[in-house]
C-alpha positions in Angstrom: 0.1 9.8 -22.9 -2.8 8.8 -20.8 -3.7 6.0 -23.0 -0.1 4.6 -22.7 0.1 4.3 -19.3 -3.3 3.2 -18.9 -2.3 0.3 -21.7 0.8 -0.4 -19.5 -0.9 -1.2 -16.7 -3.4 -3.7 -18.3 -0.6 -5.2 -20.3 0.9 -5.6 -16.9 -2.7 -7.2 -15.5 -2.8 -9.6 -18.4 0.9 -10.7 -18.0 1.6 -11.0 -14.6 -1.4 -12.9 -12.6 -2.3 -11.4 -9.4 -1.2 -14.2 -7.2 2.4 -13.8 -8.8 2.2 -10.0 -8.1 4.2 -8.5 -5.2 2.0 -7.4 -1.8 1.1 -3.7 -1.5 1.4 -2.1 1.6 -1.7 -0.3 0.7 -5.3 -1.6 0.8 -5.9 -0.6 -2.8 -3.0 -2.1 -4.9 -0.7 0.2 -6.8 -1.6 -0.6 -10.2 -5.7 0.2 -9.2 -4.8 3.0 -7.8 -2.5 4.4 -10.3 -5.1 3.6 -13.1 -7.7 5.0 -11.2 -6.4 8.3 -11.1 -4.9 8.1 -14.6 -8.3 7.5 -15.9 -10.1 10.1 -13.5 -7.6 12.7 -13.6 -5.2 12.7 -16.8 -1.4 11.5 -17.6 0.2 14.1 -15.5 -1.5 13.3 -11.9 -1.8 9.3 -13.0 2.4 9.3 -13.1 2.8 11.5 -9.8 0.5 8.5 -8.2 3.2 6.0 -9.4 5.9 8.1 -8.7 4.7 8.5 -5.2 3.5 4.6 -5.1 6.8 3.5 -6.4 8.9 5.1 -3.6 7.1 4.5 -0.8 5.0 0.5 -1.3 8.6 -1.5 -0.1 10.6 -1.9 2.9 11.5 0.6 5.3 8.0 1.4 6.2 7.0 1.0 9.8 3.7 0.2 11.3 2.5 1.0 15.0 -0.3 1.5 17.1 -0.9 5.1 18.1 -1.0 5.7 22.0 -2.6 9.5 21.4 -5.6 8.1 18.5 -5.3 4.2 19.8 -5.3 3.3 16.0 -3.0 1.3 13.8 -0.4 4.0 11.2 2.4 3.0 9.0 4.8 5.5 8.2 5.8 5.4 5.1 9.4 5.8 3.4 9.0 9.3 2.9 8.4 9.7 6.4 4.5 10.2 5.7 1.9 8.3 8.0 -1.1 6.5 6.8 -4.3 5.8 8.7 -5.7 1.9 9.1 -8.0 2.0 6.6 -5.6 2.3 4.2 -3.1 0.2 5.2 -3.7 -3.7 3.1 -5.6 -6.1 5.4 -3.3 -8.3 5.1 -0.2 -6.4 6.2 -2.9 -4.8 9.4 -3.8 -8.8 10.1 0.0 -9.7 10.1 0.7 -6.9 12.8 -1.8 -7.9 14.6 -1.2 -11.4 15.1 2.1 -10.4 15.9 1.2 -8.1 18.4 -0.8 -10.7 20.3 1.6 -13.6 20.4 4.2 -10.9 22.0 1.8 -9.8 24.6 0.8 -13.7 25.0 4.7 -14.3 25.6 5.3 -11.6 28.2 1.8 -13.2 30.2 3.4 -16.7 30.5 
């Protein structure tokens, strides 16, 4: 079963070129991470890692900066937080730049 998935996701690198592929919300794409831990850990902890992936890399996730730690989080779907450095850089740079033209709006 390991090898399946594991041939499923490079089927999936082969077919679909990276610049066609959606954005993760994580810094290390879904499909890495998911083959990582396929390869790593076996079949059974690879497909909890999609599972989990699947439901929570799309909308409905919110990102904010912390007042207690001062640090960028996004919670996720499932209500779980993640910490900046694993948030995608460029999801973090797009908050970011948001962030400054609203505090550059309420100077003028």
């Amino acid at each position: 079963m390991r090898q399946i998935l594991l041939i499923i996701i490079k089927v999936y690198w082969f077919l679909i070129p990276e610049s066609k592929r959606r954005c993760c919300i994580f810094r290390e794409p879904c499909s890495q991470h998911v083959y990582k831990i396929t390869s790593a850990r076996g079949f059974g902890q690879g497909f909890k890692a999609l599972i989990f992936r699947y439901q929570n890399c799309r909308y409905g996730y919110e990102i904010f900066e912390n007042p207690i730690t001062n640090k960028i989080q996004l919670i996720l779907p499932n209500k779980g937080v993640i910490d900046e450095n694993e948030i995608a850089i460029s999801l973090l740079n797009q908050y970011k730049k948001e962030l400054l033209a609203t505090v550059n709006h309420y100077e003028d």
